[in-house]
NUPALO-758131 format. One record per atom (N, C-alpha, C): x, y, z. Coordinates in steps of 0.2 Angstrom, whole numbers, padded with zeros to 4 digits, always signed. Each point is the difference from the previous one (the first is absolute). Example, Ala and Ser with C-alpha at 12.3 -4.5 7.8 and 13.67 -1.06 7.14 Angstrom:
<rs>
+0066-0028+0039;-0004+0006+0000;+0004+0006+0000;-0002+0005-0004;+0004+0006+0001;-0004+0005+0003;
</rs>
This chain:
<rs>
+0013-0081-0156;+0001-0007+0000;+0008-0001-0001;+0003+0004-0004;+0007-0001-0001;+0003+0003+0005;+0000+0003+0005;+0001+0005+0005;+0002-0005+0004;-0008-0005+0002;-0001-0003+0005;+0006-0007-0001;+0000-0003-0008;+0005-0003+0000;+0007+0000+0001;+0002+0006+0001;+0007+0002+0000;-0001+0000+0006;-0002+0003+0005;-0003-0001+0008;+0002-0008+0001;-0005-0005-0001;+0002-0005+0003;+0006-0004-0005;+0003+0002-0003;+0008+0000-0005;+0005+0000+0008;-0001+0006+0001;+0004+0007+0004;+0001-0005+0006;-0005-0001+0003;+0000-0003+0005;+0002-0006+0003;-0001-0003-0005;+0001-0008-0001;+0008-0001+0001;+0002+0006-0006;+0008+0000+0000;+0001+0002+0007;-0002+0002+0006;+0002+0005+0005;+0001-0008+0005;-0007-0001-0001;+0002-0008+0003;+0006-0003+0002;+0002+0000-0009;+0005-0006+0000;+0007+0003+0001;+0000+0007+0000;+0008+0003+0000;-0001+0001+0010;-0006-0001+0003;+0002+0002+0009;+0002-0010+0001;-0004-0004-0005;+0002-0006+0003;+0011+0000+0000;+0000+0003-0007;+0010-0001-0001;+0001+0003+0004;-0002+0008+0000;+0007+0005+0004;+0000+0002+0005;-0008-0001+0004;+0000+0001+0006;+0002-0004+0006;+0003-0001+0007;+0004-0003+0004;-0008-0006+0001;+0003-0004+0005;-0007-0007+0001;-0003+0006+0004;+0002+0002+0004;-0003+0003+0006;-0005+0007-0002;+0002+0001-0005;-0002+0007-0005;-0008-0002-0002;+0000-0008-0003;-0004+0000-0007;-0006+0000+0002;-0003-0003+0005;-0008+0001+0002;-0001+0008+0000;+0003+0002+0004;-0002+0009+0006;+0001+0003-0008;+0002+0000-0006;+0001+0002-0007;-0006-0001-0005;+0000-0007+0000;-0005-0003-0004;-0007+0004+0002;-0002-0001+0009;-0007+0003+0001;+0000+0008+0000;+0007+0001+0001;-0003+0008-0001;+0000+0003-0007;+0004-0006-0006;-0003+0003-0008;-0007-0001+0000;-0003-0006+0002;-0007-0002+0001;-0005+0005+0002;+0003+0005+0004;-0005+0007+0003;+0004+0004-0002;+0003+0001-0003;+0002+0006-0001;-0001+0000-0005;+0003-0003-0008;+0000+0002-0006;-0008-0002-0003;-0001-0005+0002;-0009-0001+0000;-0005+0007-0002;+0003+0006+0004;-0004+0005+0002;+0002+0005-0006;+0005-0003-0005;+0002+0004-0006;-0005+0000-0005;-0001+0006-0004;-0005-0002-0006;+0005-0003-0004;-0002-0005-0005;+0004-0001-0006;+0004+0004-0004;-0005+0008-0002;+0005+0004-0004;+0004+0005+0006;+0001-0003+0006;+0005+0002+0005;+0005-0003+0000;+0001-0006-0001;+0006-0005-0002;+0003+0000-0008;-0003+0006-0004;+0004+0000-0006;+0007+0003+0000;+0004+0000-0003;+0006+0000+0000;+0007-0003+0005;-0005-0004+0006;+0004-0001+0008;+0006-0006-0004;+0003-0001+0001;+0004-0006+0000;-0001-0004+0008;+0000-0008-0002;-0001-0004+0004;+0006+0002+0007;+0006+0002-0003;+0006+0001+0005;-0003+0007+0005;-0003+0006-0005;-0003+0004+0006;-0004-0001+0002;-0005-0005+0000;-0003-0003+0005;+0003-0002+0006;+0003-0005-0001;+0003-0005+0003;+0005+0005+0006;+0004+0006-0004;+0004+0004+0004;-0005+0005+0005;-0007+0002-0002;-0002+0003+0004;-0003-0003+0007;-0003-0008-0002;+0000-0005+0007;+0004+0001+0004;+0005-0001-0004;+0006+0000+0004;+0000+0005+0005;-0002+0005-0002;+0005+0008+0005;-0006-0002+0002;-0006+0001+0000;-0005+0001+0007;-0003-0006+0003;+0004-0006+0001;+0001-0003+0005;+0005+0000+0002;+0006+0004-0001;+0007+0005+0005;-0004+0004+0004;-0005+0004-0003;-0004+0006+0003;-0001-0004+0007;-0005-0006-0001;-0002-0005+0004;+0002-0001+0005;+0006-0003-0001;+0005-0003+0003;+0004+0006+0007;-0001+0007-0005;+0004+0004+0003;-0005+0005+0007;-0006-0001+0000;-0002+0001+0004;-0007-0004+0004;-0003+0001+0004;-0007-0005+0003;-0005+0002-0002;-0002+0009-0003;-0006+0003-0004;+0000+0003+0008;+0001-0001+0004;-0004+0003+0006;+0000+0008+0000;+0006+0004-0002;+0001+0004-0003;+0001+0001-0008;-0005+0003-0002;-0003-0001-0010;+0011+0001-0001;+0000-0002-0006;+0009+0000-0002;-0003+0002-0008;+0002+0005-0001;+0002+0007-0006;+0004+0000-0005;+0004-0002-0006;+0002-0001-0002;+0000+0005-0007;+0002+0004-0004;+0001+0003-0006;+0006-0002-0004;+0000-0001-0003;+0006+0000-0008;-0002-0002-0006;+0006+0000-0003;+0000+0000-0008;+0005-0008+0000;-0005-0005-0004;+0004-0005+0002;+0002-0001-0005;+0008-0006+0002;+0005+0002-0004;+0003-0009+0002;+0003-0002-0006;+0000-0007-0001;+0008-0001+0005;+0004+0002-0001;+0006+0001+0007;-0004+0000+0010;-0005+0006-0001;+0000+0000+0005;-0005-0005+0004;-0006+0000-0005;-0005+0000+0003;-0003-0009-0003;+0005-0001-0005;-0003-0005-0003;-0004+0000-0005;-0003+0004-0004;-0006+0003-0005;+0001+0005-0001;-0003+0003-0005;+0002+0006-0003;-0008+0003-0003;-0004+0006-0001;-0003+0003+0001;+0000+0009-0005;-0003+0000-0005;+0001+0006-0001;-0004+0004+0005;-0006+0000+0004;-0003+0003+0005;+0004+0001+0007;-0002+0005+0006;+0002+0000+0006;-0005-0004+0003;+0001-0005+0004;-0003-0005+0006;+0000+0003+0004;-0007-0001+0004;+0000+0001+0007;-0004-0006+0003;+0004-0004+0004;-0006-0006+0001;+0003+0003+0009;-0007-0005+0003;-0003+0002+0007;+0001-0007+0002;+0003-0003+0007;-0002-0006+0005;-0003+0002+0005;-0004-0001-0001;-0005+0001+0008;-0004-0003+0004;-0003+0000+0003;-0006-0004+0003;-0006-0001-0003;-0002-0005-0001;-0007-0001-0004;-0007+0002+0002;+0002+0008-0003;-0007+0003+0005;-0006+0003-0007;-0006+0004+0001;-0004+0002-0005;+0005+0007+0000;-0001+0003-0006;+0000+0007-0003;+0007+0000-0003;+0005-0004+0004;+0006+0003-0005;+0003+0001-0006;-0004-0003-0003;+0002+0003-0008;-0005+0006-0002;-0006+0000+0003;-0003+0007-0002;+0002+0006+0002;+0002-0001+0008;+0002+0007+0004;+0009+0000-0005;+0003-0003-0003;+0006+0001-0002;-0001+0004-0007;-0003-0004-0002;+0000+0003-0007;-0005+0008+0000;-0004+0000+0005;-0003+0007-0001;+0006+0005+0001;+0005-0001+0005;+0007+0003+0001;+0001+0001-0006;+0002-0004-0003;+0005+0001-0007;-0002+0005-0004;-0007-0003-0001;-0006+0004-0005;+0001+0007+0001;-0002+0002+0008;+0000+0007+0001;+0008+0004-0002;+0006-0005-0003;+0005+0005+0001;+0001+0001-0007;-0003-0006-0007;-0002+0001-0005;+0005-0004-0003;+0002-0006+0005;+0006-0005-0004;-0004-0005-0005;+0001+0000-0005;-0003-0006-0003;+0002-0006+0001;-0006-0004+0001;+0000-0007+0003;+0001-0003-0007;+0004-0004-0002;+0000-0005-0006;-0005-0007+0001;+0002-0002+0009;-0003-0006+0002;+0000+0000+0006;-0007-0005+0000;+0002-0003+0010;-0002-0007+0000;+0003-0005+0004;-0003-0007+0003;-0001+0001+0008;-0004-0002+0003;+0000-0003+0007;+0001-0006+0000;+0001-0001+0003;+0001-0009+0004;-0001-0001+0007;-0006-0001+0003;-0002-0004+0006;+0002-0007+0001;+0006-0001+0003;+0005-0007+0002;-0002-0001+0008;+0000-0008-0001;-0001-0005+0008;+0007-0001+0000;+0005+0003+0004;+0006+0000+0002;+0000-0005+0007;+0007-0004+0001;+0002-0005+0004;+0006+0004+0004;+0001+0004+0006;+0005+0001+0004;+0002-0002+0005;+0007+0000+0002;+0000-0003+0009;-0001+0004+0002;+0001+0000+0007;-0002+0003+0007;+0005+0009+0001;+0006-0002-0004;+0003+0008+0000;-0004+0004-0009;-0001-0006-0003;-0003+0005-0005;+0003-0004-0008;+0004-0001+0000;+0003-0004-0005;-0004-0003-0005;-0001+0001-0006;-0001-0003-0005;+0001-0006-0001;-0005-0006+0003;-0001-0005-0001;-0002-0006-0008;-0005+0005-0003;-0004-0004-0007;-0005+0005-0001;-0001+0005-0006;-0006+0001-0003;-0004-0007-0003;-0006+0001+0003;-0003-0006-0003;-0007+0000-0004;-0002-0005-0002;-0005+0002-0005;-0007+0003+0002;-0003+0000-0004;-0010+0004+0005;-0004-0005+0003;+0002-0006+0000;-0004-0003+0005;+0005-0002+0005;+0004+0002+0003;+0003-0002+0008;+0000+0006+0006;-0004+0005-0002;-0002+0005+0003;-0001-0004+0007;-0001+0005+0006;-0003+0001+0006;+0001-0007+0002;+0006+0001+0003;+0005-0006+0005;+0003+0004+0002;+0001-0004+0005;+0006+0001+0005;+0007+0003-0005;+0003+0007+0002;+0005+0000+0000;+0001+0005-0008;-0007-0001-0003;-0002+0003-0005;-0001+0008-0001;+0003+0003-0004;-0004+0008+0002;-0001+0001-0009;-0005+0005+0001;-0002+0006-0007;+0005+0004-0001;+0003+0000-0007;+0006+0005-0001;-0002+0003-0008;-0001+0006+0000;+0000+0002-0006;+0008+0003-0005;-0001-0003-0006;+0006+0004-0005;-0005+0003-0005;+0002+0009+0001;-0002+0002-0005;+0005+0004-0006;-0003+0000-0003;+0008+0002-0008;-0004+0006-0005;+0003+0006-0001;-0003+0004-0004;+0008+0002-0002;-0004-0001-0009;+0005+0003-0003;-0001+0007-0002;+0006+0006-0001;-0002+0007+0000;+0006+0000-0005;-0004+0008-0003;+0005+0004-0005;+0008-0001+0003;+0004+0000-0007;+0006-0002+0002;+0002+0007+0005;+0005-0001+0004;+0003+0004+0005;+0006+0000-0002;+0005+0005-0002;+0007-0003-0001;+0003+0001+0007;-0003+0001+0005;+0003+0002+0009;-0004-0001+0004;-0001-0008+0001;-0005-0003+0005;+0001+0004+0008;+0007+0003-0001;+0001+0004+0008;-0007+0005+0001;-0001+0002-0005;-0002+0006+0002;-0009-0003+0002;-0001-0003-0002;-0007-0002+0003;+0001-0002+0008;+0004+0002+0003;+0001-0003+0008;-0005+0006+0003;-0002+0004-0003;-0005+0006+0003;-0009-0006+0001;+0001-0001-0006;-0007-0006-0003;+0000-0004+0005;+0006-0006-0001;+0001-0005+0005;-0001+0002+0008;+0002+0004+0004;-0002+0002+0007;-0007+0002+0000;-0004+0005-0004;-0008+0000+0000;-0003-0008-0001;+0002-0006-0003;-0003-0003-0001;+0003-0005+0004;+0002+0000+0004;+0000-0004+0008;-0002+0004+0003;-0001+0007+0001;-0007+0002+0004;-0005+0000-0001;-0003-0002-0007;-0007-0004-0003;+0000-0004+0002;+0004-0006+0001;-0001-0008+0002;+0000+0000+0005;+0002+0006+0004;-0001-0001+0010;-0007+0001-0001;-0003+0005-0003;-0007+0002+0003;-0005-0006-0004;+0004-0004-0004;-0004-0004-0003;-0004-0006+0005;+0007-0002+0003;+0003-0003+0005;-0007+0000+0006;+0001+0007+0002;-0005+0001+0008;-0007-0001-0001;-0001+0005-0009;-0007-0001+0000;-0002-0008+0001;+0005-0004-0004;-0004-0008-0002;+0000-0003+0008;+0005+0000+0005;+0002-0001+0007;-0007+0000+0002;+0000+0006+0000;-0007+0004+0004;-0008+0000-0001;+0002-0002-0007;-0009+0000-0002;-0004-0003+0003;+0003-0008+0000;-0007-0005+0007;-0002+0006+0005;+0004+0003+0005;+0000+0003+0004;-0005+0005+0001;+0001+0006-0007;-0005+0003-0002;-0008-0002-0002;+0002-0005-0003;-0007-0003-0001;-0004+0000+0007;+0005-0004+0005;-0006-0002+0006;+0000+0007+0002;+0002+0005-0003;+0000+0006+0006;-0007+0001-0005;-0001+0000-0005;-0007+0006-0003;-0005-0006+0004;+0001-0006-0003;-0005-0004+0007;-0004+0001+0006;+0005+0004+0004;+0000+0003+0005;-0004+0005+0002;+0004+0004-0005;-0004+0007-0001;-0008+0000-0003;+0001-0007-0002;-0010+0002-0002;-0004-0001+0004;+0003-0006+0006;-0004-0002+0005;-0003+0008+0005;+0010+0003+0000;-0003+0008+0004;-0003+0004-0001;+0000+0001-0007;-0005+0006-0006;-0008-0006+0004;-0001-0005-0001;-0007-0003+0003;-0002+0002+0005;+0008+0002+0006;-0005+0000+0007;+0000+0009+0001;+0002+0004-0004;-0001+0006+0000;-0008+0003+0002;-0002-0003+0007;-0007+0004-0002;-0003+0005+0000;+0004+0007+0001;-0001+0005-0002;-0002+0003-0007;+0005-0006-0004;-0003+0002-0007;-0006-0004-0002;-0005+0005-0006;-0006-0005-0004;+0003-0007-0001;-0005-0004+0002;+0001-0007-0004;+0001-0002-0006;-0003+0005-0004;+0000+0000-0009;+0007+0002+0000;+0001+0004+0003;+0007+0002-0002;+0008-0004+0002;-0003-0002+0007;+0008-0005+0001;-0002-0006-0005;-0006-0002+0000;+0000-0008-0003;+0002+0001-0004;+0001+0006-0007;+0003+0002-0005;+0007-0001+0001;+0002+0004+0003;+0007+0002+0002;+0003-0006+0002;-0003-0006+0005;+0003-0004+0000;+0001-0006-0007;-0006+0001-0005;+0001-0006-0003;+0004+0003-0007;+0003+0007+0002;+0003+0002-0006;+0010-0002+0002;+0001-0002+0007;+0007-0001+0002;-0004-0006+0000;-0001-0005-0002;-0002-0007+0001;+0003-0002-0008;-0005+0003-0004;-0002+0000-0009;+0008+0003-0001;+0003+0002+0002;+0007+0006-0001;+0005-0007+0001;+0000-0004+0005;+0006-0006+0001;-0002-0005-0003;-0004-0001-0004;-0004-0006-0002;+0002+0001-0007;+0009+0001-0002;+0003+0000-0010;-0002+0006+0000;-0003+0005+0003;-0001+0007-0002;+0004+0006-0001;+0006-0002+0005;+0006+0005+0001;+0006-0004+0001;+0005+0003-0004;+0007-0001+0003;+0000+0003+0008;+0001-0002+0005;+0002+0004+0006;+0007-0001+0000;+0001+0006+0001;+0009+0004+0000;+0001+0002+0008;-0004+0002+0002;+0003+0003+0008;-0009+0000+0003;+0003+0001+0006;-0004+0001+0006;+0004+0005+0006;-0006+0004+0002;+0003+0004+0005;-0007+0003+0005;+0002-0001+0006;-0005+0002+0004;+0001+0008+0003;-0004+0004+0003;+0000+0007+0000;-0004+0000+0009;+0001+0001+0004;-0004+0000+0007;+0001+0009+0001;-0007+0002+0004;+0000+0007+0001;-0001+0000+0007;+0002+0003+0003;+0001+0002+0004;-0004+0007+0005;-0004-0001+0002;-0007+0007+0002;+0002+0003+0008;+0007-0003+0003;-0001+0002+0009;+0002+0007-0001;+0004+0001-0005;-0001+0007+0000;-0004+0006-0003;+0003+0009-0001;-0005+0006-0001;-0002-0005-0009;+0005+0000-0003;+0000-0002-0008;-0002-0010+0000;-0003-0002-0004;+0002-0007-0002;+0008-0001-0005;+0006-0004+0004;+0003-0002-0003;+0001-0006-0003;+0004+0000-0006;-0002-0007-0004;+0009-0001-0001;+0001-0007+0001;+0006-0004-0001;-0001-0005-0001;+0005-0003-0007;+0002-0006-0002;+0002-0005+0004;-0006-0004+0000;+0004-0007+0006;+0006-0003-0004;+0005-0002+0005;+0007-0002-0005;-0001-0009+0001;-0005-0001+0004;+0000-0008-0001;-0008-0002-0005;+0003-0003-0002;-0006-0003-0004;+0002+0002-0008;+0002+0002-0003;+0003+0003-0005;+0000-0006-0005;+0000+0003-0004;-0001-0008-0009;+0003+0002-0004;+0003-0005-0004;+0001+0002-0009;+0007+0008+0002;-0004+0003-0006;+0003+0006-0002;+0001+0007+0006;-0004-0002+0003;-0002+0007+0006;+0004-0003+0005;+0004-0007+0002;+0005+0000+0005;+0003+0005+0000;+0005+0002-0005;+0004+0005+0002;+0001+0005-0004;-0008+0001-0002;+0000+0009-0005;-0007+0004+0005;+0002+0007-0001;-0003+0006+0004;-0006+0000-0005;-0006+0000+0001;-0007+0002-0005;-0001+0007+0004;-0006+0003-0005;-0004+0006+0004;-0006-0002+0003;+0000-0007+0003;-0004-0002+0004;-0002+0005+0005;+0004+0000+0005;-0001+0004+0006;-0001+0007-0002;+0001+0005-0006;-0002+0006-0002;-0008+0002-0002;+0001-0008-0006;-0006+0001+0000;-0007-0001+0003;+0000-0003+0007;-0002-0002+0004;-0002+0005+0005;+0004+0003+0000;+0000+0007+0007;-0005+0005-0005;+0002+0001-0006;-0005+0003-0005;-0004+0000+0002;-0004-0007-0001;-0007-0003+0000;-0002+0002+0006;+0003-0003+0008;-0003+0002+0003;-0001+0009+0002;+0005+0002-0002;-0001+0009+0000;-0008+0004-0003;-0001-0005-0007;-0006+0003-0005;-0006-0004+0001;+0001-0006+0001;-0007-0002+0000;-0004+0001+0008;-0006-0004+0001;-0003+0000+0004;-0001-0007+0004;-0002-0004+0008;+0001-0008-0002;-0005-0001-0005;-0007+0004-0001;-0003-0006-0005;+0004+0000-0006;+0003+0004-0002;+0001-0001-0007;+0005-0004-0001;+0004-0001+0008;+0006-0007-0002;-0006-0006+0002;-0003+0000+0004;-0006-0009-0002;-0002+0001-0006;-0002+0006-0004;-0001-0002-0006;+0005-0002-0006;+0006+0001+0001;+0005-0002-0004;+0004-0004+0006;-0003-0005+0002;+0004-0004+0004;+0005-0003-0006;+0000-0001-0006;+0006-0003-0004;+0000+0006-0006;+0007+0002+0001;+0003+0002-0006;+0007-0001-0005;-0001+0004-0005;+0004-0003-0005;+0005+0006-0003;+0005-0001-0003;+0005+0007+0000;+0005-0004-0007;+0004+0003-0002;+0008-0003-0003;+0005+0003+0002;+0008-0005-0002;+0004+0000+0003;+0004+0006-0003;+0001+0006+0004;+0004+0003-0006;+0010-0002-0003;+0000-0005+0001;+0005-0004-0003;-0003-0008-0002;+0006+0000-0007;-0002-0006-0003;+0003-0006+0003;-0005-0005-0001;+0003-0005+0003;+0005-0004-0008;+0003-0003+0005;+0007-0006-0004;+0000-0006+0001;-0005-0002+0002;-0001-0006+0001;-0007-0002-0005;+0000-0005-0003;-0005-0002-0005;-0003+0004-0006;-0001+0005+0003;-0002+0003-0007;+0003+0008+0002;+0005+0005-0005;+0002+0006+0000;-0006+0005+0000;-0006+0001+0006;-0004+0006+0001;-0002+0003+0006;-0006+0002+0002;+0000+0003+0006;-0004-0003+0003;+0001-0004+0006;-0004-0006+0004;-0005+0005+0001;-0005-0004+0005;-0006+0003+0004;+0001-0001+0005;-0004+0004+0007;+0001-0002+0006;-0007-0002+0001;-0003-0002+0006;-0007-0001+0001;+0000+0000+0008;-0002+0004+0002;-0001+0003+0006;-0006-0003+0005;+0001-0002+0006;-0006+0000+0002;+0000+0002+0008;-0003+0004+0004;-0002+0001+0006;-0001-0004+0005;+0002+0002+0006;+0000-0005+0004;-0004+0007+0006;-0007-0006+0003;-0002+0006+0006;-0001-0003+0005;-0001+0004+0007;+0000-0004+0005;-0008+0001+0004;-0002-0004+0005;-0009+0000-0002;-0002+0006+0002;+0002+0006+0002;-0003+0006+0001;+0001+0003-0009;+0003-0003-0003;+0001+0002-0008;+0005+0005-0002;+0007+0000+0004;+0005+0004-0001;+0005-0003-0003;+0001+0005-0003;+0005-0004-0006;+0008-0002+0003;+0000-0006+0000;+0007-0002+0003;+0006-0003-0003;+0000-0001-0007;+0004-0004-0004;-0002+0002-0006;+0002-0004-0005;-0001+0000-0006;+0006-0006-0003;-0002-0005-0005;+0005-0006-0005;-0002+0004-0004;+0006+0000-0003;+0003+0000-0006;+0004-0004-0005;-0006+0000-0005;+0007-0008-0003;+0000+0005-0008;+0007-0002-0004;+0001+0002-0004;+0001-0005-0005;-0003+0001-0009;+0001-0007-0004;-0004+0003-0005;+0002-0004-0004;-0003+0001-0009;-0005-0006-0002;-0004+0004-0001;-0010-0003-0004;+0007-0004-0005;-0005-0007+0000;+0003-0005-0003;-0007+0003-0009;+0001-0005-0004;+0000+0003-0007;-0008+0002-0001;-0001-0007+0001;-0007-0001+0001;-0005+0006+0002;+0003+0002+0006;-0005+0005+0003;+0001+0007-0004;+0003+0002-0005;+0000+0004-0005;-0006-0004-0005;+0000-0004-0001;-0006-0003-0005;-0007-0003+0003;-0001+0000+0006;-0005-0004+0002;-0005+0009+0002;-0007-0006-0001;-0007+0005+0001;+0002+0004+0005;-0002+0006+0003;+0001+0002+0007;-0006-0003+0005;-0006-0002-0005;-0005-0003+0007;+0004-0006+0004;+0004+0000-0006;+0003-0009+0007;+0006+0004+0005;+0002+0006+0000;+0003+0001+0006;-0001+0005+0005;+0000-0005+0007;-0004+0004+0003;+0004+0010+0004;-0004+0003-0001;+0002+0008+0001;-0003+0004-0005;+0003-0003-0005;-0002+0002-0007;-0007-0003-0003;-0003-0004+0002;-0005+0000-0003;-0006+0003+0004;+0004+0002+0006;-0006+0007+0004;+0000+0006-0004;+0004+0002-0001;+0001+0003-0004;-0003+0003-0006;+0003-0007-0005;-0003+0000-0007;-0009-0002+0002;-0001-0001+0006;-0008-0002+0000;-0003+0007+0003;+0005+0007+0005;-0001+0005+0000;-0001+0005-0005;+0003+0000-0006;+0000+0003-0006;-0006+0000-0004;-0003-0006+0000;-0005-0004-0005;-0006+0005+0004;+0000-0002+0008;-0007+0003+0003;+0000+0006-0001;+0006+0005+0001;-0003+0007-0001;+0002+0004-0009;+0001-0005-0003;-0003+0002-0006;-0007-0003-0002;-0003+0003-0006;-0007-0002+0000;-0003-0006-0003;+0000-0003+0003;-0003-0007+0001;-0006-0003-0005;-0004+0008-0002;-0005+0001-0006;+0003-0001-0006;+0005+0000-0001;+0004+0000-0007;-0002-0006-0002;+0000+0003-0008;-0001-0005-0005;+0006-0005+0002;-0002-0006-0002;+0003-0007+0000;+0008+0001-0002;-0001+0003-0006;+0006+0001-0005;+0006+0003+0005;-0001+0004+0002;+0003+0006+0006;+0003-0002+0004;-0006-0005+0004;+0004-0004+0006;+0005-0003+0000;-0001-0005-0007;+0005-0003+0000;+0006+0003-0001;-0001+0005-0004;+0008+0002-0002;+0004+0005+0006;-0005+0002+0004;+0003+0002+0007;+0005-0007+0004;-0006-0005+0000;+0004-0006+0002;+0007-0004-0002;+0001+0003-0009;+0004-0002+0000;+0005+0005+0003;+0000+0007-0003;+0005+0006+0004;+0002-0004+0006;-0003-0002+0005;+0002-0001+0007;+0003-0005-0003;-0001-0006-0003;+0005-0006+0000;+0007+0002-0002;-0001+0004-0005;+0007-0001-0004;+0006+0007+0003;-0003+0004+0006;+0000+0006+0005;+0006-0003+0000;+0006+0003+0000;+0008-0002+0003;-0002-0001+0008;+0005-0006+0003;-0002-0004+0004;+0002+0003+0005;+0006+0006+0002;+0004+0005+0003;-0006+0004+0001;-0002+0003-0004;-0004+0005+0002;-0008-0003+0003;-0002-0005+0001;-0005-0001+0002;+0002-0002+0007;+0006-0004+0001;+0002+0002+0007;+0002+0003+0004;+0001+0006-0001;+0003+0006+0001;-0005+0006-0001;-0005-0002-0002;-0010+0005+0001;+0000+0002+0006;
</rs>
């Protein structure tokens, strides 16, 4: 409670010091961005601030603003310093202008984390910005003038880190983390795109009729159940093979491409040539959809190792001619949900039950049934 009072103390004075010292032109695009931005502070994160570094750190990141359109994210690291910067800081700042997309305060801060910088703090702020037609900073304005004309989504986000006494030397950090913001970029660009594409692909896994019925209606209503909040989708990539010649050849279509796999090499096409070299056709209608991981970690959303989900594509004689491949990360849920409710896995987990013994006392069953539930969710997909 005393926290929170000094909080609306703090603020209040913030008010009345942007009404004196800010220009007229200044004071709204000021006022609404203390309103989304300092709002998002805990109370016992405004302890020790002075209302002046407040007021000075507004300041700089509506210059930030001001100094670019966010169309390309704008990066900034220092040690602020009341000469230079207007406010002063015993921490190093790294605040982000970008575009007002999802992931980039996760995909950033997992950066950080991995290189073991301590975070002291972060705010985001999602702002309804007002620019003209070359880009210029018109009005930050408050949350309800959204989606008008003229209006775009513009993110500030601010993390503060272990003191640095040589902001330079982070320029290594700073260029990887505009190469995280690009990929952040395409994936979110692209995702509608993605989505209709798994769409698509379930209607073709349907007309596959060389495969069992049980088996595509699965297979389709597992890319159906998979776009429907079930996966982040990161990329898309298609794979066509090629049979006029002695070997089936497989190449990467270069159109059609999504997200993260526009312009990176997978072992798609390797491992593909494999399959066809070792299996048999039934054995690819019977794994008309597979599943694998990415052996690199993705940097977008969460720092781990994505999933691909593979599906077959056949022509009516049942020759394998293609194959989608989308790449993306099981959203959180699907770590904690039953496996009966997802479909692939509950063939499975309903495989397991039938050819264990069924005669088992009660006690038994169940606790088989719980094993499968609480089965790491990688490894039931990858059985």
């Amino acid at each position: 409670m005393i926290w929170e009072n000094l909080k609306k103390s703090l603020l209040k004075d913030l008010q009345q010091r942007i009404a004196s010292h800010a220009d007229e032109a200044d004071r709204e695009s000021l006022q609404n961005l203390a309103d989304n931005f300092y709002r998002r502070f805990a109370a016992e994160d405004l302890r020790g601030r002075s209302v002046e570094n407040l007021y000075g750190c507004l300041c700089y990141l509506l210059r930030i603003m001001r100094s670019s359109a966010a169309r390309e994210p704008n990066i900034a690291f220092f040690n602020p310093e009341l000469q230079t910067h207007g406010w002063e800081s015993t921490n190093t700042v790294f605040a982000i202008h970008c575009r007002g997309v999802p992931f980039v305060t996760a995909s950033v801060r997992g950066e950080i984390n991995r290189r073991n910088i301590p975070i002291h703090f972060i705010a985001s702020s999602y702002l309804a910005v007002q620019r003209s037609e070359n880009g210029c900073l018109l009005g930050i304005l408050d949350h309800g003038n959204g989606n008008s004309d003229g209006i775009v989504d513009e993110a500030v986000v601010y993390f503060e880190l272990a003191r640095n006494s040589q902001p330079g030397e982070l320029d290594e950090l700073q260029q990887t983390l505009q190469e995280i913001l690009a990929e952040v970029a395409v994936v979110v660009d692209d995702f509608p795109a993605m989505k209709d594409r798994a769409a698509d692909v379930a209607e073709i896994i349907r007309d596959s009729s060389c495969v069992e019925d049980v088996l595509r209606e699965e297979a389709a209503e597992f890319v159906l159940w998979m776009r429907q909040q079930h996966m982040t989708m990161l990329g898309y990539e298609y794979l066509e093979v090629d049979h006029s010649g002695k070997h089936p050849v497989v190449t990467a279509s270069a159109e059609g491409r999504l997200g993260l796999l526009r312009n990176r090499d997978t072992r798609g096409v390797a491992d593909l040539e494999a399959d066809l070299a070792s299996m048999s056709k039934e054995e690819l209608h019977r794994k008309q959809l597979s599943f694998s991981k990415s052996r690199l970690r993705s940097r977008v959303h969460r720092l781990t190792y994505p999933d691909y989900v593979e599906a077959r594509v056949f022509d009516e004689s049942g020759e394998l001619v293609g194959q989608h491949r989308f790449i993306g990360l099981y959203t959180s849920s699907v770590y904690t949900m039953n496996p009966k409710y997802i479909p692939i896995l509950r063939r499975k987990v309903r495989a397991v039950m039938e050819i264990s013994n069924m005669d088992w006392a009660e006690h038994e069953t169940r606790e088989l049934a719980r094993v499968l539930e609480l089965f790491p969710r990688d490894e039931l997909f990858q059985s």
